[in-house]
Structure formats: C-alpha cells, structure tokens
C-alpha positions in Angstrom: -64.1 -44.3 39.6 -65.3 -40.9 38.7 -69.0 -39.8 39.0 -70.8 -39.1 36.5 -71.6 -36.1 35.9 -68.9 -33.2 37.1 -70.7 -31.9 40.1 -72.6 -32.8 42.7 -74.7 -35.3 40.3 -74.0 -38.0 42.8 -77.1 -37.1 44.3 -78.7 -38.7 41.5 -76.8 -40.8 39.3 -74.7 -44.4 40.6 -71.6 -44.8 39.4 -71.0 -47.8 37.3 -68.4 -49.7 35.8 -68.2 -50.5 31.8 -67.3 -53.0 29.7 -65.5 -51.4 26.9 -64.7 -52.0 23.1 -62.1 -51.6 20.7 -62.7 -47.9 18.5 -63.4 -47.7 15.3 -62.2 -44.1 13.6 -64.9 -42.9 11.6 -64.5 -39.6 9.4 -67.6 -36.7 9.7 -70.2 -37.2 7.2 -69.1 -33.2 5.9 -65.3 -32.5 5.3 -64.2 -28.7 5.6 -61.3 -27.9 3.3 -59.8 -25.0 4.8 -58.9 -22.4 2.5 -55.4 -21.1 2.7 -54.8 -17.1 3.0 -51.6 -14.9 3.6 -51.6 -12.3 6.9 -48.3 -10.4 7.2 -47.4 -8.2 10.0 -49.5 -5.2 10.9 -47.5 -2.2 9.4 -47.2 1.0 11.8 -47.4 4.3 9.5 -46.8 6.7 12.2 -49.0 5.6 15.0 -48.1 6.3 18.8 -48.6 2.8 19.3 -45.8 0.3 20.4 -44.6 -2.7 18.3 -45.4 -5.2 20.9 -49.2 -3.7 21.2 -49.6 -4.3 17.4 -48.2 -7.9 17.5 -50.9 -8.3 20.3 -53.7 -6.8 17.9 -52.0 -9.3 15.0 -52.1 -12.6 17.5 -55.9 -12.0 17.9 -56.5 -11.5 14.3 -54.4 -15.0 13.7 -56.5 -16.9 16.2 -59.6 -16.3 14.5 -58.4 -16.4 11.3 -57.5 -20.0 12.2 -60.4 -21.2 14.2 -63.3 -19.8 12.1 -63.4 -23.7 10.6 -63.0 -22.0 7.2 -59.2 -20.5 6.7 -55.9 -21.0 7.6 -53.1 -18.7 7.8 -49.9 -20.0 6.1 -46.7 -19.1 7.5 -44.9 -15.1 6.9 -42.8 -15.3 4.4 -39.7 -12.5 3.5 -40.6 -11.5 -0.2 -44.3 -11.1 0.7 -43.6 -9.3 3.7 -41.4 -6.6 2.2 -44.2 -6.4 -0.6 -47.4 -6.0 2.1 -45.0 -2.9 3.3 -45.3 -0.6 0.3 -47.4 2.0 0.7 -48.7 1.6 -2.6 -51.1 -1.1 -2.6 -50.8 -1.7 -6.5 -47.1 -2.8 -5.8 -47.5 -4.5 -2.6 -50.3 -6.9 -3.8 -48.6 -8.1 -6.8 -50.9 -10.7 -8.4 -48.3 -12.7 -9.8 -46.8 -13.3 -6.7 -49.4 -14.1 -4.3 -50.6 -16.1 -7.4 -48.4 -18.9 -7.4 -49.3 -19.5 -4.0 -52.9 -20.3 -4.1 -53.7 -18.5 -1.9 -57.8 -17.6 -1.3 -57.2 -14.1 0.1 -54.1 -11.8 1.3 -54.4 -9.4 4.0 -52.6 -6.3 4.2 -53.1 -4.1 7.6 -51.4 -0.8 9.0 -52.0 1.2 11.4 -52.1 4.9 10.4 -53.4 7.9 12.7 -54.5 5.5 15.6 -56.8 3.1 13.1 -56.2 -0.3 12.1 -56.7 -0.3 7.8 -57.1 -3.5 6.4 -57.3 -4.4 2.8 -58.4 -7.8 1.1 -56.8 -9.0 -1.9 -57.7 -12.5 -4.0 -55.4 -12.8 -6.4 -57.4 -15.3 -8.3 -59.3 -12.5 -9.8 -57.4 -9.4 -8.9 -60.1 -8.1 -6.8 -59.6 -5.5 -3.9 -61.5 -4.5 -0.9 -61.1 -2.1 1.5 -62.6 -2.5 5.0 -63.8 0.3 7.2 -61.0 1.6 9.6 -61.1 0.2 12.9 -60.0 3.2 15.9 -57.8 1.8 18.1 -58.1 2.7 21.9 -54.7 1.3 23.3 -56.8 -1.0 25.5 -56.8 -4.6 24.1 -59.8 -5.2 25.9 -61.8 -2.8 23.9 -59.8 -3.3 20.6 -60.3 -7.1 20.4 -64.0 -6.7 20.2 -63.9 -4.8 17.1 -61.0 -7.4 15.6 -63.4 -9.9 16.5 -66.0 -8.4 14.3 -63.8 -7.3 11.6 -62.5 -11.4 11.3 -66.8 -12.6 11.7 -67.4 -9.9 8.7 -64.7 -11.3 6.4 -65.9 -14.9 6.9 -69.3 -13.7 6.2 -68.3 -11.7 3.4 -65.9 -14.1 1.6 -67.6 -17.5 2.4 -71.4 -16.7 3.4 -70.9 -17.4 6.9 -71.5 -16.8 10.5 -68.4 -16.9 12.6 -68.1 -17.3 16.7 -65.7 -14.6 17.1 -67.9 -12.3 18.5 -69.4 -14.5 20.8 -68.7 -15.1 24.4 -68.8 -18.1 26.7 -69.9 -19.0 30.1 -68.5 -21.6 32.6 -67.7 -21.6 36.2 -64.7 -21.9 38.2 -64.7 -23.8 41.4 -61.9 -23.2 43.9 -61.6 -24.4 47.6 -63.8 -22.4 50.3 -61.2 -20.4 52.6 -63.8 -19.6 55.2 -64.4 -22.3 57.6 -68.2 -22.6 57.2 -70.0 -22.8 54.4 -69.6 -25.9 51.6 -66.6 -27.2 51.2 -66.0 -25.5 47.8 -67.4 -22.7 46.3 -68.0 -22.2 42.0 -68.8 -19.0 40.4 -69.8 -18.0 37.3 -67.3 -16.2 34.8 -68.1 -14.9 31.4 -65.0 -14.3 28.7 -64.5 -14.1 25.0 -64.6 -17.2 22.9 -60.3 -16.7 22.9 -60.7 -17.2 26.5 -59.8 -13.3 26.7 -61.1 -10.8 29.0 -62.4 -13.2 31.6 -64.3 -12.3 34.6 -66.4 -13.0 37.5 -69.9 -12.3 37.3 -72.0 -14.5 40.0 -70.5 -13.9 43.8 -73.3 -15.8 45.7 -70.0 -17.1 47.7 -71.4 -20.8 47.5 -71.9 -23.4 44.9 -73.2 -22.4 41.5 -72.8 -24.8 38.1 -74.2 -25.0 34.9 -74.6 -21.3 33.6 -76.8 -20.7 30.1 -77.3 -17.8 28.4 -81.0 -16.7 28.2 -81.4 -14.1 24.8 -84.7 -12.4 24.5 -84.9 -9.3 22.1 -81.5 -8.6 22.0 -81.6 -8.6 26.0 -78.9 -10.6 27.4 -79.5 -12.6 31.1 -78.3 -15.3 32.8 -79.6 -19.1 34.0 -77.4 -21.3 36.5 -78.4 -23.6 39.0 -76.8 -22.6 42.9 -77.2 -24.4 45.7 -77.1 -21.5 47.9 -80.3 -21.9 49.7 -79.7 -26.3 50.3 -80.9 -27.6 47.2 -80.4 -27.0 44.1 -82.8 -24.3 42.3 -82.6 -22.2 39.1 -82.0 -18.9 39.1 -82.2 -16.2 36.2 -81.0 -12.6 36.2 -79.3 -9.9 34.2 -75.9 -10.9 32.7 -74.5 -7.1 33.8 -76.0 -7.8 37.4 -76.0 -11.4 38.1 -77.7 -11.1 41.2 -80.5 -13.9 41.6 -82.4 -14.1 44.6 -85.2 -16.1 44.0 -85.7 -19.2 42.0 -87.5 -19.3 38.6 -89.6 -22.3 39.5 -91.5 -22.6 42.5 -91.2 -26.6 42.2 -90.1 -28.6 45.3 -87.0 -30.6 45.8 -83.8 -30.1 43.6 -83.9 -28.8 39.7 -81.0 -28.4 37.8 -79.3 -29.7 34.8 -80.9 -27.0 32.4 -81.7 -26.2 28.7 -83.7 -24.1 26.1 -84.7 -24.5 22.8 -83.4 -22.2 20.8 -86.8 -20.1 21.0 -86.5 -19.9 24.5 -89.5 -20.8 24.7 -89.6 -24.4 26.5 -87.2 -24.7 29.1 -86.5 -28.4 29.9 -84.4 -29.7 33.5 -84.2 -32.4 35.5 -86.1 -32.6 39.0 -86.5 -34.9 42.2 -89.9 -33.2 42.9 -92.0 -36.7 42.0 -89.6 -38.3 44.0 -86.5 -39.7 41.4 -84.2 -37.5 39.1 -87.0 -37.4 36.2 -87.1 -35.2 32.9 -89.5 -31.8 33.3 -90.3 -28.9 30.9 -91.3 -25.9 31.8 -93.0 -23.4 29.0 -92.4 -19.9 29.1 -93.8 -16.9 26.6 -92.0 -14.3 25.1 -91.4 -12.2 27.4 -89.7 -14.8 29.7 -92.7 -15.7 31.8 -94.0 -19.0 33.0 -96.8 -20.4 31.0 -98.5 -23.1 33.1 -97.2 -26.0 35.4 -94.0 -27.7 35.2 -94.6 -30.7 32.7 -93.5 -34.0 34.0 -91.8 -35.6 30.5 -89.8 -38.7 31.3 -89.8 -41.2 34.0 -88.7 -44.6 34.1 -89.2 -47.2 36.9 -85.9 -47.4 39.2 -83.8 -45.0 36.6 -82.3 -41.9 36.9 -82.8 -39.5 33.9 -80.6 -36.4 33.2 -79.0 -33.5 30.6 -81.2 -32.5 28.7 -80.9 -31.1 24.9 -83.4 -29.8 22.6 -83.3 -30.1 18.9 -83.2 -27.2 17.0 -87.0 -26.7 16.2 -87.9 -27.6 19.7 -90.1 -30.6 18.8 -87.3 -33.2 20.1 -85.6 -33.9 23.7 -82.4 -35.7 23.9 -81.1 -36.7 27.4 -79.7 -39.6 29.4 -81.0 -42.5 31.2 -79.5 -45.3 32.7 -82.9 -47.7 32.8 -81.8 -50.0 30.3 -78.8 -50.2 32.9 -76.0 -47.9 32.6 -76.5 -43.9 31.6 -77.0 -43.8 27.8 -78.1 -41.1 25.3 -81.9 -41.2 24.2 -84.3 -38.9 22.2 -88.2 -38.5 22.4 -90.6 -36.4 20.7 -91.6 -34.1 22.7 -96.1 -34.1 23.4 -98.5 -31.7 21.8 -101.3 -31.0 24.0 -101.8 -32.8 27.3 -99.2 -35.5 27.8 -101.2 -38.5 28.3 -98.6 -41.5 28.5 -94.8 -41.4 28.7 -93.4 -40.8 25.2 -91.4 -43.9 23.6 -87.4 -42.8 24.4 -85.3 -43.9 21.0 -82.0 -45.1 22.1 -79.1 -43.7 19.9 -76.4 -43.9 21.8 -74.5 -47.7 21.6 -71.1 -48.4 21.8 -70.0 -47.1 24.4 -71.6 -47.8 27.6 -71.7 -44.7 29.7 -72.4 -41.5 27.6 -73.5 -38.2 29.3 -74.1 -34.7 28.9 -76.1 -35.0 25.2 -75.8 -31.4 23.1 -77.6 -31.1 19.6 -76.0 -29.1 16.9 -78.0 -26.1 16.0 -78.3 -27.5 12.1 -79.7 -30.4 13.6 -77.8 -33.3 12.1 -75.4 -33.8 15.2 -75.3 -35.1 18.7 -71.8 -34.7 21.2 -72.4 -36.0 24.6 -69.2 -37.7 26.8 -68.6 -41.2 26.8 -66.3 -43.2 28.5 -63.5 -44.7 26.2 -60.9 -46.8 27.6 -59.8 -45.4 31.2 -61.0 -41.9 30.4 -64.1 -40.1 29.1 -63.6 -38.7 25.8 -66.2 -36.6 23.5 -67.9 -38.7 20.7 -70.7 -37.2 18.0 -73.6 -39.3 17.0 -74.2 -38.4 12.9 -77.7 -38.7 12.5 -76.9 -38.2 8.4 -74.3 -41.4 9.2 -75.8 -42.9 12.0 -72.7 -43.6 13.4 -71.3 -43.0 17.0 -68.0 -41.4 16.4 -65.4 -40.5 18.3 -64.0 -36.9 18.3 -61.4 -36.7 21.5 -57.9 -38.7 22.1 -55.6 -38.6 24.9 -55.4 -38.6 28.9 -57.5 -36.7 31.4 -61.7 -36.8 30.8 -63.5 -34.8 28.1 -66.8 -33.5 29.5 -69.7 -31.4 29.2 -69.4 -30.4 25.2 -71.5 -27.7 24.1 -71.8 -26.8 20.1 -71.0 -23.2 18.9 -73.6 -21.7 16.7 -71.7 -22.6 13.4 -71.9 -25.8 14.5 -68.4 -26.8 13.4 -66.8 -26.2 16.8 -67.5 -27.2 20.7 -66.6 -26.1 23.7 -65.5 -29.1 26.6 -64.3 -29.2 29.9 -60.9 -31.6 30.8 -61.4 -33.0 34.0 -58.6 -34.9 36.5 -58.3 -34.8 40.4 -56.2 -31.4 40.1 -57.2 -29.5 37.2 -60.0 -28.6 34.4 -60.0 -26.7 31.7 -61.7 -25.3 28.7 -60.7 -26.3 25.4 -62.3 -24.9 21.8 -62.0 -28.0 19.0 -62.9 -27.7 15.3 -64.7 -31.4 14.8 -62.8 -31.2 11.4 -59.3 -30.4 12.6 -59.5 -32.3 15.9 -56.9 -30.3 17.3 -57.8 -28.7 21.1 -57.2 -25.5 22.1 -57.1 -24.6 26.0 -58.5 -21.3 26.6 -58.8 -20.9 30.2 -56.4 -19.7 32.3 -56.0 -18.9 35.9 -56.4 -20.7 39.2 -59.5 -23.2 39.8 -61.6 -25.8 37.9 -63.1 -24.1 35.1 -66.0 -26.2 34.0 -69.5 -26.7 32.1 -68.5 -24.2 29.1 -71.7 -22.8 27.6 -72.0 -20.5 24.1 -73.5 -17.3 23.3 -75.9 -17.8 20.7 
C-alpha cells in the first residue's frame, strides 16, 4: 500500500489500511455560473508576424479565458468571424447579432504594427472598450506575460475580480540519480506559469529537495523548501532568482519539514522530530523575515505522529493531521496567545474517510482540501465549513495528492501520483474538470501557488 505522504514521510508516518464507505455526491455550498463570451481569431493587419505565432498568442488567451472560474468561451462561429474582421468596429460588433446570443462580452483582437489591439464589446448595452495595446516581442515567453495580465485585467474589470493568470507555481520534479553515489533519487525545484508554460529549474543542490513555498515580503520574492542535502531534513530559504540555500533557517535539531505560513508571513508553522516524535512547531518571524524567539512546541499527542500543517487565513487557526485517534485524520486548533501553557484541544473535522492528509485552507476561509483515500485510490475532498460537509472533489484512477488553493480560492493545484508517473493538474472546484499542466520527464509533485 502506498505511504502516506509522497516523499520520504515514512520516516514518520505508518502506513495503515482503511475501512472504506460508500460516497455521497455533495454540491459546493457556492455555484459559479460561468458567463458565456465570444473570442474569434486574432486578425493580422499587416504585422511581420506568422499565422501560427498568433494562433499561439490566441491559445493562451483561450486558456485563461476558460479557467478564470468566471467565463467561458463558446465555440468560433462563421458569420461572427467574418464580422470581428472588419476594420470598422461599428460594423463588426453588430449588436443585433452578438445579441441573440447572450453572450456577456465579445472580444475583437488584431494585430497591427507589432501590437496586439483588443476591444471589448457587451452587447447587452452596447458598450465598448478599448484596452491598451500590448507590444509584441516574437518571443512567447515574454508575450504570455502581458496576455496573462491583459485576461486578470478583464476579469477584474468586468466581474470585480482577482484572477491567477499572472501567478506562477512551484513544485519539484524528482527523477532517478545517474551518478552512482549520492541518494537514490534526486528532486529539484522548478518554477512555471500557472499554464504550466515556461517551466524551469531553479534549485540544483543535486540531492533531494520537496515541498517548495513561496515566501513574499514587500514585493520581494524568495524561496522555502525542505532538502535533505546535509542527512536530515532542514528548511532552507533564499532568493527565488538565486536559489541557492546553504544554511538552514532554523537552528532546531533533528528533521523539520512539511512547511507553512500564514498569509502574513509572519508565523511559520512545520513539523519536527526535535522532542523526539513528528510533532507540530511554529516558529514566529517579524517583518523583515527574521526569527522572533524559540521554536514553539504546538501539538503533541502520546504515541501519534502529527503532520501538514495549514494556517487559516487570519493566522489565529492551525489545521494539520494526526493519526492519534488511530489512523491520520484532519484536525484544527486555535492557535495560543501568550505562553502556551497546556496542549490546545485539536477539533476533529475530518470523518468519512479514514486516512485524509495534506490539509490546505482556502484563503476566504470557508474551505478545507486535504487527500483522502477513496476506494483503491486517494482522491481530493473539501471540508465546507459554511456546509459542514466532507465532500468529494476528484474521480478516477491514479492518487490525488498534495492540493494547494489558488488565491481566488475557486481553483487548486494537485499532484497525480502512480508507481511511474505524477503530474500537476489545475481544477475549478465548480467545473471539476482537471487540467494537466506539467510536462516533461520526472515526477512533478507538491504544487505550490504564488500568492
């Protein structure tokens, strides 16, 4: 049977066997009616740049425009098309036409004199607006970034929202070690766009390195992963653009790993071996990045392993996993003000399922996903607080593990998981319909957002 967690982790968790029950499908508290807009093609007036390089520019405008949890693109048709083409935009976005198709929005694009012009139309109420010109390089690497923000601006504009186009992810791959010393294997962390575009390498300790988390302090990206590079395993922080760690943040003996902020960045919470099992510790750090005080012993249970920890969004709440009511389950405490003089009372929210890992709280608050084993495989489930109701998210073979939320808290980033392969997959918890956006050789795993 698998482990538990998808690493090393068998250093501190048993592997157990569950008694499982029949699933109950059980709709999301919130339903998201995705609002239906026309794209055509992007029109070329005169620029030096190929067809196939604008149908490139269009497919990453279509991916966000259908995974912004918000709008869907309906499908090109003829008479619109040859509309979208006139140059005069008073013919081309004929209101009675786009009209009778309900749709929210039309978007005409062209490129003219190397920049990307895109207008907005709602035929609803005839309204018009023209978008600043994006300058095209030639080098989808660059260009994507600006499409990216163009897409974020119209869902903010339109809808009064924040979109995750813009924002990047974090995970590592793990791939056998060639050389003949060394571990076994050998995980690195990669950075890419939320697409899964424009993915590289940016840790090369050349030994085993998991669970990567962005660390944002005035605007100044860096990086937090756990390695095992020096025997045990230690967190390390450094700049995103120079990932090079050398020294652990913590000073703590034994192994720490398993990490997470609150969204202040200013309590840092992991799990450590140092007292002698896998317990829950926080660690409190000032603005500037810097330890404030000891490592705070927060959770420890006679004969029981504890692990994952989450924050809640306003810091005040931990939720994490603990098999010592028997097998790993999902429980939240409040986290101590002042000197912690007794173990805080652990509320058990996790209960149909019997092993449930990896715990990530929705930045609004009102959601839980963690992994839980359904059937044969592990599959992602959220726990509604508004419902409070386990539910299930995830169908089909191979696991589901490691979910992390996105910032608009209507998508998450997971990991599939077999004996061969993993991958990265983006789901809308609405739509329930993964997308893989990894690509290339190894297991990518433990996906983590920019927020």
């Amino acid at each position: 049977m698998r482990k538990i967690f998808a690493t090393l982790i068998f250093l501190f968790m048993p592997i157990y066997l569950a008694a499982e029950k029949d699933t109950l499908e059980i709709s999301l508290s919130t339903q998201n009616a995705l609002s239906a807009i026309y794209f055509g093609q992007i029109y070329n007036q005169g620029a030096s740049f190929s067809s196939s390089y604008l149908q490139q520019i269009e497919s990453v405008m279509q991916f966000d425009l259908n995974h912004n949890g918000v709008t869907k693109t309906l499908p090109k048709d003829q008479e619109k098309d040859v509309l979208l083409a006139h140059l005069d935009p008073a013919v081309g976005l004929n209101e009675k036409v786009f009209a009778r198709s309900k749709y929210f929005f039309v978007i005409k694009a062209a490129v003219k004199k190397q920049q990307l012009q895109c207008l907005v139309f709602q035929p609803e109420t005839g309204q018009l607006r023209s978008f600043d010109s994006i300058k095209l390089t030639g080098d989808l690497s660059l260009d994507r970034k600006q499409i990216h923000q163009l897409c974020d601006s119209l869902l903010q504009i339109y809808f009064g929202k924040l979109g995750t186009a813009t924002k990047r992810i974090l995970y590592t791959v793990r791939v056998p070690n060639p050389s003949h010393t060394g571990p076994k294997w050998l995980s690195e962390v990669w950075l890419c766009d939320y697409d899964g575009a424009n993915a590289k390498q940016i840790t090369f300790d050349n030994h085993y390195n998991v669970h990567p988390l962005f660390v944002i302090r005035d605007n100044h990206k860096k990086l937090l992963y756990v390695s095992y590079k020096n025997g045990q395993a230690k967190l390390y922080e450094c700049p995103i653009e120079k990932a090079v760690a050398k020294i652990p943040l913590l000073s703590l003996r034994g192994n720490q790993l398993l990490p997470a902020f609150s969204l202040q960045y200013d309590k840092l919470a992991f799990i450590s071996d140092a007292a002698g099992r896998p317990d829950l510790f926080m660690q409190k750090m000032n603005d500037d990045g810097m330890l404030v005080g000891k490592p705070i012993q927060l959770f420890t249970a006679p004969h029981a392993t504890q692990a994952s920890p989450s924050f809640s969004p306003d810091g005040s709440k931990l939720a994490f996993v603990s098999d010592k009511d028997g097998s790993p389950r999902i429980y939240v405490i409040q986290i101590p003000q002042g000197r912690l003089k007794k173990v805080p009372y652990a509320q058990l929210i996790t209960k149909r399922n019997r092993q449930n890992v990896t715990p990530s709280w929705s930045s609004d608050g009102t959601k839980i996903a963690y992994s839980a084993k359904t059937g044969k495989e592990r599959q992602i489930w959220i726990y509604d607080f508004i419902l409070d109701e386990e539910i299930q998210l995830t169908y089909g073979p191979m696991d589901k593990e490691n979910p992390m939320w996105a910032p608009d808290n209507i998508h998450i980033m997971y990991n599939t998981e077999d004996e061969n392969t993993a991958e990265i997959f983006l789901i809308d918890i609405f739509e329930k319909t993964p997308v893989q956006i990894s690509k290339g050789t190894g297991k990518k795993r433990f996906p983590s957002w920019e927020q």
